[in-house]
C-alpha positions as CSV (number, residue, x, y, z in Angstrom):
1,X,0.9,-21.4,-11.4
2,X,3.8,-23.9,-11.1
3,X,6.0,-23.3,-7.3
4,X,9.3,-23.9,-7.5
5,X,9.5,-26.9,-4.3
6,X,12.9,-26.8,-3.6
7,X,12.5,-23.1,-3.1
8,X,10.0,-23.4,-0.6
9,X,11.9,-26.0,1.1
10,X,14.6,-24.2,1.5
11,X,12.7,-21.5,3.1
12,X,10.9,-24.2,5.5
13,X,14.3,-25.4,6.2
14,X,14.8,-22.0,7.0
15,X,12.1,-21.3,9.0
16,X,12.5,-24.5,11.1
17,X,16.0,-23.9,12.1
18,X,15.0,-21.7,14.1
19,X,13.5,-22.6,17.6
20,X,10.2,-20.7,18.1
21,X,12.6,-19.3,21.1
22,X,14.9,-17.5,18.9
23,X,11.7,-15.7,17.1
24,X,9.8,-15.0,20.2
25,X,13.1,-12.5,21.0
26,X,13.5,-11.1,17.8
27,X,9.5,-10.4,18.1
28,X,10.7,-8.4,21.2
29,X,13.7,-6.8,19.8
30,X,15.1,-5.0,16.9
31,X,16.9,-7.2,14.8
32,X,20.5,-6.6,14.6
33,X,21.9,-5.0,11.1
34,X,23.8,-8.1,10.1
35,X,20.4,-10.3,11.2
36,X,17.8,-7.6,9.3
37,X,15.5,-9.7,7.4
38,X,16.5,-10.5,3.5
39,X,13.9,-11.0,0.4
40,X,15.7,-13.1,-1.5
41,X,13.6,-15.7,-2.8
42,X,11.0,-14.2,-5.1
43,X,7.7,-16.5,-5.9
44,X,6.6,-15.1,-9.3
45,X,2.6,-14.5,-9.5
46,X,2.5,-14.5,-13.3
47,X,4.9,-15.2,-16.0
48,X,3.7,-12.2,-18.3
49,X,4.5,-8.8,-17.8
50,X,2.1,-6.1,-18.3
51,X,1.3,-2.6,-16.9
52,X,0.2,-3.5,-13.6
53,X,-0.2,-1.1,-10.9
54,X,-1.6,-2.2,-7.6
55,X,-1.1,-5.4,-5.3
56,X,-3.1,-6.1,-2.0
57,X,-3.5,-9.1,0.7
58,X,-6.4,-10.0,2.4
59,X,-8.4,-13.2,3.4
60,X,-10.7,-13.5,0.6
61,X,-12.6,-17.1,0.7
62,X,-12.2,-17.6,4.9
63,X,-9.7,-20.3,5.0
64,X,-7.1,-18.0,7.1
65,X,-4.7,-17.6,4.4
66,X,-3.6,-14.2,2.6
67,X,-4.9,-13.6,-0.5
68,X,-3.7,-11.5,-3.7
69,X,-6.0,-8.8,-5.7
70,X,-4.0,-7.7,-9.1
71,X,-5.5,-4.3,-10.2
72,X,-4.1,-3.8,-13.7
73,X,-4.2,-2.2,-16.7
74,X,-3.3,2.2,-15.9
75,X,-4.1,3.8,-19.4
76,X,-4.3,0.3,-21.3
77,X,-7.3,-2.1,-20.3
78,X,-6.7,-5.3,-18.7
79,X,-8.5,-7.7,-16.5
80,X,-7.8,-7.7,-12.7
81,X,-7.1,-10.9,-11.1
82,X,-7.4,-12.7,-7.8
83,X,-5.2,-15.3,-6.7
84,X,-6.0,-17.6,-3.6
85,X,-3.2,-18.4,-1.1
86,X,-2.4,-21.8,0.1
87,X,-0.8,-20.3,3.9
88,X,2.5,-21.8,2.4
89,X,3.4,-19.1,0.0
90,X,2.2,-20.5,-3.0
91,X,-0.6,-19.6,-5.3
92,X,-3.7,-22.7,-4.9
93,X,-5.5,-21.2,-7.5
94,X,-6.6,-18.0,-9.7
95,X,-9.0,-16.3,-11.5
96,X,-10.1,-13.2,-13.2
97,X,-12.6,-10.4,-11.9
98,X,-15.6,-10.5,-14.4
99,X,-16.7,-8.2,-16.5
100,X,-14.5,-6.0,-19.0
101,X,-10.7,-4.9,-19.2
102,X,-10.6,-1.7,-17.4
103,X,-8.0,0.9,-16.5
104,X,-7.3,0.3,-13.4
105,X,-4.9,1.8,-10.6
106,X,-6.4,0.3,-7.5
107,X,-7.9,-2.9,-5.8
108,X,-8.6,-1.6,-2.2
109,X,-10.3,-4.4,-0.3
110,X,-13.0,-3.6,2.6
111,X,-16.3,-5.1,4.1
112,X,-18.4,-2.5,2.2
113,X,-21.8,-4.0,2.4
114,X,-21.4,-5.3,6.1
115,X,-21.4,-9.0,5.6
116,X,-18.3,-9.8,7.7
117,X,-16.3,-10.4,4.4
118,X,-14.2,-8.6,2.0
119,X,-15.1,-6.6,-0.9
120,X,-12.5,-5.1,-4.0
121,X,-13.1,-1.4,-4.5
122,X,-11.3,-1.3,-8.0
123,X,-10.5,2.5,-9.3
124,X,-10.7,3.4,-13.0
125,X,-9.4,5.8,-14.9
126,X,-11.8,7.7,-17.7
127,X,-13.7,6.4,-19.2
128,X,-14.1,3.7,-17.1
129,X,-16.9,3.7,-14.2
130,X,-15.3,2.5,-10.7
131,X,-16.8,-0.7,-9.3
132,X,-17.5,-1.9,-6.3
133,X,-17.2,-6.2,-6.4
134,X,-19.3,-7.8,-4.1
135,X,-18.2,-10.9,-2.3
136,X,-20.7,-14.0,-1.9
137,X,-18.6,-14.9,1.3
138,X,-15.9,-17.5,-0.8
139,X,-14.2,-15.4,-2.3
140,X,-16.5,-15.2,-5.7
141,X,-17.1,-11.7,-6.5
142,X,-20.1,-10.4,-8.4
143,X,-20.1,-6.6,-9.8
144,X,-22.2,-4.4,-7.2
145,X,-22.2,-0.6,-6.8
146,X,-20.5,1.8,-8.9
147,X,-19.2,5.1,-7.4
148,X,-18.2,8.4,-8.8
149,X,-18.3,9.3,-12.2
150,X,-16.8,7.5,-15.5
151,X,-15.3,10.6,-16.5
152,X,-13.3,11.3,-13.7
153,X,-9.3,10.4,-14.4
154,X,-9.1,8.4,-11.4
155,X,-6.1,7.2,-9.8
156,X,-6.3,5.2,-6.4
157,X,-8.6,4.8,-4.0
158,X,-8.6,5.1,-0.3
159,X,-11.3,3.3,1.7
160,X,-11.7,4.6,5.6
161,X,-14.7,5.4,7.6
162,X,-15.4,9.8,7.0
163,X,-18.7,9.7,9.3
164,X,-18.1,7.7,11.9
165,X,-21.1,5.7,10.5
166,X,-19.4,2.4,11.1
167,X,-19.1,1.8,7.3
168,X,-16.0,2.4,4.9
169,X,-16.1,5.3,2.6
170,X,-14.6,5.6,-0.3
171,X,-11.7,8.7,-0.9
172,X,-11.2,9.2,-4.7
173,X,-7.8,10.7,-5.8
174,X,-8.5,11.9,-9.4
175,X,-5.4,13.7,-11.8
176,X,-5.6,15.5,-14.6
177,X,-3.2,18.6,-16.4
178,X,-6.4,21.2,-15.8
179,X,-8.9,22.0,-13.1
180,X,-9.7,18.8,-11.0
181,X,-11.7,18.1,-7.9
182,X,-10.6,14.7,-5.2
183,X,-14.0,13.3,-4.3
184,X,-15.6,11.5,-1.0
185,X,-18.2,8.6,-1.8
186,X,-20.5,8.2,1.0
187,X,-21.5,4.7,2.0
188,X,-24.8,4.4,1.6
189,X,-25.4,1.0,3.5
190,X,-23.3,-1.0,0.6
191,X,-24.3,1.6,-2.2
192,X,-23.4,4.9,-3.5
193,X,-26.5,6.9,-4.5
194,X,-25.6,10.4,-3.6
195,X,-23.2,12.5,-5.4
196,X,-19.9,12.6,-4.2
197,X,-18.3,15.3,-2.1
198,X,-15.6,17.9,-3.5
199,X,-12.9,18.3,-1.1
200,X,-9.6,18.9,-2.6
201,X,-9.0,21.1,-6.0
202,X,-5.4,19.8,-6.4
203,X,-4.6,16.4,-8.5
204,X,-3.6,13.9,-6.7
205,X,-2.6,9.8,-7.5
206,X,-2.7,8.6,-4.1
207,X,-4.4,10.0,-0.8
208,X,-3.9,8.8,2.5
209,X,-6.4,8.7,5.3
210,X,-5.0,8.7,9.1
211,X,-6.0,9.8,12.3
212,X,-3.5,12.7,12.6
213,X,-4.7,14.6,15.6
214,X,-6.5,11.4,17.5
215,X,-9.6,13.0,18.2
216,X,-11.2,9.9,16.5
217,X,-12.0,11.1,13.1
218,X,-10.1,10.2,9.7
219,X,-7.8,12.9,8.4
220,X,-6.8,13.0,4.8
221,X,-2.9,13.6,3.6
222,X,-3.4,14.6,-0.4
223,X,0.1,15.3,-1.9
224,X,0.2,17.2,-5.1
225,X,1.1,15.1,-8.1
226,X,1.8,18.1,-10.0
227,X,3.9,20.3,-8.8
228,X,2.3,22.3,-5.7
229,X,1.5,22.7,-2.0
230,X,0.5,19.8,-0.4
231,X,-2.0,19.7,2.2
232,X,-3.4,17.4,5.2
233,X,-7.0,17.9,5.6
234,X,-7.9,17.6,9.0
235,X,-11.5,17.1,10.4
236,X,-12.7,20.0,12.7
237,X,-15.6,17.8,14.5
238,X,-18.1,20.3,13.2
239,X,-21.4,19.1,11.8
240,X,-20.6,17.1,8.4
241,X,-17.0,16.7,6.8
242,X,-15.2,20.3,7.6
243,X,-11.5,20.3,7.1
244,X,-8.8,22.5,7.7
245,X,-5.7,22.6,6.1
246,X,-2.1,21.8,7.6
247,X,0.8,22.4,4.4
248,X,3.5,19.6,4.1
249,X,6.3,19.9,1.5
250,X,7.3,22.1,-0.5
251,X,5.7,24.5,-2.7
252,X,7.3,22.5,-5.5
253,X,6.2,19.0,-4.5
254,X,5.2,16.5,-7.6
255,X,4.4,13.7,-4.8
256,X,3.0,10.1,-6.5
257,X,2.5,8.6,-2.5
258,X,2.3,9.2,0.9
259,X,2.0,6.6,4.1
260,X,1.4,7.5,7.7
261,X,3.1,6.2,10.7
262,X,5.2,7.0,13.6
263,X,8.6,7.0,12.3
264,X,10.2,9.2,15.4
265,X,8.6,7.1,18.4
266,X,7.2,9.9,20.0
267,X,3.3,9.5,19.8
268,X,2.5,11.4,16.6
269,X,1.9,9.9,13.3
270,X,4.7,11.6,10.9
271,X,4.5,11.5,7.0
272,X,7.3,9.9,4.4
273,X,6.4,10.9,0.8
274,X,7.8,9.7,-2.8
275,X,8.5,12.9,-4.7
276,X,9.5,12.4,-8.4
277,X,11.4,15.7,-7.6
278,X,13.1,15.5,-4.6
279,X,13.3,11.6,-3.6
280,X,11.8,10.0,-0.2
281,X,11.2,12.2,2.3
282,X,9.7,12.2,5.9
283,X,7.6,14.9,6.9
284,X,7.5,15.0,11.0
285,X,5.2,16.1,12.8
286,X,5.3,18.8,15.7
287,X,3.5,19.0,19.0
288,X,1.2,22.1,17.4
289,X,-0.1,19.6,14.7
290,X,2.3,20.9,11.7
291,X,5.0,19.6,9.7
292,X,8.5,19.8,10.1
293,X,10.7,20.5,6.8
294,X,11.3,17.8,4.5
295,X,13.9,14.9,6.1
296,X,15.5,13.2,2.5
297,X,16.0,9.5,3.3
298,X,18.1,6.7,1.2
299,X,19.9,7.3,-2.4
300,X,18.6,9.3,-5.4
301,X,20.4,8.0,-8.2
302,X,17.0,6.5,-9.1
303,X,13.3,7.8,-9.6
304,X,10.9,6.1,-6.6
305,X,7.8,5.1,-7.8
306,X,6.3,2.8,-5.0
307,X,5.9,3.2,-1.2
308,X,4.5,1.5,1.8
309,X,5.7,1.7,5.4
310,X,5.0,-1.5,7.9
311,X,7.2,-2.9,10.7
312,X,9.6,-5.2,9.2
313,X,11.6,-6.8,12.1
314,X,9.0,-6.8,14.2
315,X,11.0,-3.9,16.6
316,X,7.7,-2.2,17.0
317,X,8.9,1.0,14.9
318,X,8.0,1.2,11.1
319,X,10.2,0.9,8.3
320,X,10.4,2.0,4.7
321,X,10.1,0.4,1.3
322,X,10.8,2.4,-1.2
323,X,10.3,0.9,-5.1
324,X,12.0,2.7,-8.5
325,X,11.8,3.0,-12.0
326,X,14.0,0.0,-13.4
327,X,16.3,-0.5,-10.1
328,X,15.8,-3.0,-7.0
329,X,13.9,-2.3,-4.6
330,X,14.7,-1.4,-0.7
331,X,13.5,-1.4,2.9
332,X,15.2,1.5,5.0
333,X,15.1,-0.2,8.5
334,X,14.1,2.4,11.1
335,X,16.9,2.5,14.0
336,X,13.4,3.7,16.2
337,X,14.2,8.3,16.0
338,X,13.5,8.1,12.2
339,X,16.7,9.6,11.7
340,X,18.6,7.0,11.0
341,X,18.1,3.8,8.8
342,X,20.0,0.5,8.0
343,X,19.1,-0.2,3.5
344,X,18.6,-3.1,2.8
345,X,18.3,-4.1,-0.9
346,X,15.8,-6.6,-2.8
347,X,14.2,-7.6,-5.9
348,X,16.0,-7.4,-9.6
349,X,15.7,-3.8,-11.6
350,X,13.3,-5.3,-14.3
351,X,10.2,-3.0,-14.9
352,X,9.4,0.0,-12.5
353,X,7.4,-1.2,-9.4
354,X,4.0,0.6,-9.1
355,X,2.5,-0.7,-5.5
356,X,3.6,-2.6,-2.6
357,X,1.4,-4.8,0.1
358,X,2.7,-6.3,3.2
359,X,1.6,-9.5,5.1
360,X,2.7,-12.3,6.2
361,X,1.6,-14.4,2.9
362,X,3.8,-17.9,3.9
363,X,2.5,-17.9,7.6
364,X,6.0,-18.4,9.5
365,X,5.6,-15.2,11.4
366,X,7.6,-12.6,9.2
367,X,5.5,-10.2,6.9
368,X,6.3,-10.9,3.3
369,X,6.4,-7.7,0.8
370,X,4.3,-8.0,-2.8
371,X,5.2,-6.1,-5.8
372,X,3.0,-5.0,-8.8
373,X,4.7,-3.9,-11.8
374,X,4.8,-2.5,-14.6
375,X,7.3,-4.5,-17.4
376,X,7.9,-7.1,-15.7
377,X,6.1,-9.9,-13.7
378,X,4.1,-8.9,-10.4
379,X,6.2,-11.1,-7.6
380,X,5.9,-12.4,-4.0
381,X,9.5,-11.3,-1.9
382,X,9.4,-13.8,1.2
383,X,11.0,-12.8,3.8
384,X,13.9,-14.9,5.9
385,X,16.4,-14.0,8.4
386,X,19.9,-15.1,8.0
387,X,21.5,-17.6,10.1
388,X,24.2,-16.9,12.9
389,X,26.4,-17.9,11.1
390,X,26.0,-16.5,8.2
391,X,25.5,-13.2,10.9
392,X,28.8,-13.6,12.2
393,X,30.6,-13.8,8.8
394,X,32.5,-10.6,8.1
């Protein structure tokens, strides 16, 4: 994939004209409004545009750099990809997962087998089996352990560690019109022998494990993709996985995502949703362990589809970014109480945006947001923060 050089040296120029000063306070402060970080310059991943529907970074091959893993292909098969970082923002090389075009929603990336290096946990949908891809340590991957069951309508996976075992599980969210079950695979020291555990009879396209309560165990969020009571499943500490419920949203809900974090600074991790229904909302949570009523956050006028939540501006509160169904995307700065936040717009309204990751894929210090989507190229927005000047200008 061809860079665009003057664009990254403009962003170099950038990055450099500001003494290491200047970003050392910023690190320490919120940024303010007229200095919130911009994503203007876009570094396209591929030039075609297909139904993608999942992006994530990680250090793949060692060499310190961010990495990109493209899961692809929803109801129509495709090949997922993986794309080696240079630490500059550019793409050194790329390559295709092996084996056959598959429906996938999800390319989760974990040490499963405990070899100190990354894995791709890549979720199917029907009738596709979900693979585990092992990693020979430079960022080859061979085709290891399969988990669940080919018949399942997967969406996304979650990867988190149920037992306490010191090795990543693997939470399935499955959805389907009738009677479906959301699954825990139990790491079985890099396999998945044993049947996987019923926990949830609602569907689901995303669940979200947290530490809600920190007593130490992972808690799952599962919001109700169709229309129903949504549910965090927290772990009681008996003998085994034993949940009990907490409700969050409405009775109503038709949620595509949830993220976790502590939008309200007070100690507690909160909830912000995507709800085809009833737009972004935060869900706080109490002292008691439940869930306030729904906060709405940011404009309606289009249908969200994406969601992640990360520290932008390095204020040590998180922020917000929120993607739609053929509009721009935009990160709703968190002024620190989670009831207020500063938009700020990015990206062009080609295609709908199916899944954000966050990292810093350029190395200057400020995380970078990554897009996969469907109808239109999957894209890089690097992140810069405007001059004073351009601050200052009314």
């Amino acid at each position: 994939m061809e860079i665009n050089s003057k664009s990254i040296l403009g962003l170099l120029f950038i990055f450099l004209a500001f003494p290491l000063s200047f970003l050392e306070a910023q690190s320490k402060n919120p940024f303010p409004d007229k200095n919130l970080p911009r994503y203007d310059l876009a570094i396209l991943l591929e030039t075609t545009a297909e139904t993608s529907a999942n992006v994530a970074f990680g250090d793949l091959n060692g060499d310190g750099n961010l990495d990109i893993v493209l899961a692809k292909g929803r109801h129509w098969p495709l090949v997922n990809r993986v794309l080696l970082g240079d630490g500059k923002g550019g793409v050194a090389s790329s390559y295709d997962l092996e084996g056959d075009a598959n429906r996938s929603y999800s390319g989760s990336l974990a040490d499963i087998d405990g070899d100190s290096d990354l894995d791709i946990i890549v979720s199917n949908d029907k009738p596709d089996p979900k693979i585990v891809y092992i990693n020979d340590g430079k960022g080859g991957f061979n085709i290891g352990a399969e988990f669940g069951h080919k018949e399942w309508p997967t969406r996304n996976a979650s990867v988190a560690d149920l037992n306490n075992d010191g090795l990543p599980d693997i939470v399935v969210a499955n959805r389907s019109r009738g009677g479906i079950s959301n699954y825990l695979c139990i790491n079985q020291g890099g396999r998945f022998d044993g049947e996987c555990i019923a926990f949830s009879n609602y569907p689901a396209t995303t669940i979200t494990p947290a530490d809600f309560n920190s007593d130490g165990l992972v808690d799952l969020a599962v919001p109700h993709r169709n229309g129903g009571q949504s549910y965090v499943y927290m772990q009681t500490g008996k003998d085994g996985l034993d949940f009990k419920q907490i409700p969050f949203g409405s009775r109503t809900a038709a949620i595509r995502m949830s993220q976790a974090a502590d939008f309200d600074n007070d100690g507690k991790l909160d909830l912000v949703t995507i709800d085809t229904r009833h737009g972004v909302i935060i869900y706080f949570q109490r002292a008691d362990g439940s869930f306030s009523p729904g906060y709405p956050i940011g404009r309606q006028a289009a249908r969200p589809y994406a969601l992640a939540a990360s520290d932008l501006n390095l204020d040590g509160v998180a922020d917000i970014i929120v993607g739609y169904v053929e509009a721009g995307s935009v990160v709703y700065f968190n002024h620190g109480k989670g009831s207020k936040f500063s938009q700020v717009p990015f990206s062009d309204a080609q295609g709908t945006a199916y899944g954000f990751d966050i990292g810093d894929f350029n190395k200057d210090g400020l995380p970078d947001i990554a897009i996969a989507r469907s109808g239109a190229a999957n894209v890089i927005y690097l992140a810069t923060v405007p001059s004073q000047a351009d601050a200052e200008t009314p």
